[in-house]
N, C-alpha and C positions, 0 to 999 in steps of 0.2 A: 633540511626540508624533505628532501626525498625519502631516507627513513624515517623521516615520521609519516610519510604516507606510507609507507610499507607494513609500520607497525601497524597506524589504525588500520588499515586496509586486514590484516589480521586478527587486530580485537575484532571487527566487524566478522570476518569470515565465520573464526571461532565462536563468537558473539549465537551464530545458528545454532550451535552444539551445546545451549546455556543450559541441558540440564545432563549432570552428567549419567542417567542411564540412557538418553536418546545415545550419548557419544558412544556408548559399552557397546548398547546395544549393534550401531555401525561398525563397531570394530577398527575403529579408531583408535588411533592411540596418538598422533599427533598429524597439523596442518601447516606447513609453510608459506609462506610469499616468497618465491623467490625472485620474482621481477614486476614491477608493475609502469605501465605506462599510462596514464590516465583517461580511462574513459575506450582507449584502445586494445590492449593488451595487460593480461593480469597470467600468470605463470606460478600454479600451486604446485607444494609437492607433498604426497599424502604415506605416511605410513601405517599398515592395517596390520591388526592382528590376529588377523584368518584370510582367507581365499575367500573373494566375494563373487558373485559370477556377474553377467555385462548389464541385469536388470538392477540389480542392486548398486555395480556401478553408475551406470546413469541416473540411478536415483540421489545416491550420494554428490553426483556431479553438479546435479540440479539446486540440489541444496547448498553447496558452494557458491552457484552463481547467484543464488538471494543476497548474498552479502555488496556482489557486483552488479547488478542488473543490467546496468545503461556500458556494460566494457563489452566492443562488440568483436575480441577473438579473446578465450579461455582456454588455457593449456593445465590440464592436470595430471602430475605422474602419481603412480601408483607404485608404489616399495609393500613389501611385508616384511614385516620387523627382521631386523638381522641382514639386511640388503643392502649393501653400502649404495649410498645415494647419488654417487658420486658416478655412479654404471648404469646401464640399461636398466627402463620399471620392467617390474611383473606385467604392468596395465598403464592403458594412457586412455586419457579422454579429450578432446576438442571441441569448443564449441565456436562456432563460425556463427554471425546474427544473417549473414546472407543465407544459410544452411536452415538456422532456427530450431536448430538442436543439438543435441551433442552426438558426437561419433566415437564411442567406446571397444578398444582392440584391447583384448588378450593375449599377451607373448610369454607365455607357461617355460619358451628355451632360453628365455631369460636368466630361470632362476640355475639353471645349469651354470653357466657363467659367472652369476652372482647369487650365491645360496642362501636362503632365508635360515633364521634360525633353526635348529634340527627336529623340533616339534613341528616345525611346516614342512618340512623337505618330507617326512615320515607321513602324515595325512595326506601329499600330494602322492606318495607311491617311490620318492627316490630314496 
């Protein structure tokens, strides 16, 4: 029961991203669920394929929560491709409904640690 709410909770996510040049466009390349509690806590994880900056984060953030509306804390990490998932994001987003929006941080010494594939590391400067 519980992965089937994970999966749907996925189709629905991805369900946002139904055409796929809005998704190029976001630089998207793939969305996770990795945990959902219902109606309380939903925990994405997002891997991009460029460096977005924190307006375009919270935009994309915003658009994830379409799929959740009524979950009133949202955790999204942010990977760029080649970043094992399993270590520190690039970027995280929060959204708290006591807050009533989300709170998007950039940790750029991130990818130090964990290096995106060499086409990012080379457009970020390392």
């Amino acid at each position: 029961m519980r992965r089937t709410l994970i999966f749907i909770a996925a189709v629905m996510c991805l369900a946002t991203f139904t055409n796929a040049q809005s998704a190029q466009a976001d630089n998207v390349r793939t969305i996770r669920v990795l945990k959902q509690d219902e109606g309380e806590l939903i925990v994405y994880t997002v891997v991009l394929d460029k460096r977005l900056d924190t307006a375009e984060l919270d935009q994309l953030s915003q658009r994830i929560k379409q799929a959740t509306p009524k979950t009133k804390l949202i955790l999204v990490s942010f990977f760029l491709r080649g970043m094992a998932e399993d270590r520190d994001p690039w970027a995280a987003s929060a959204f708290n409904a006591d807050a009533d929006g989300f709170a998007v941080h950039i940790k750029e010494t991130a990818t130090q640690v964990n290096p995106p594939d060499a086409d990012l590391r080379i457009a970020a400067g390392q």
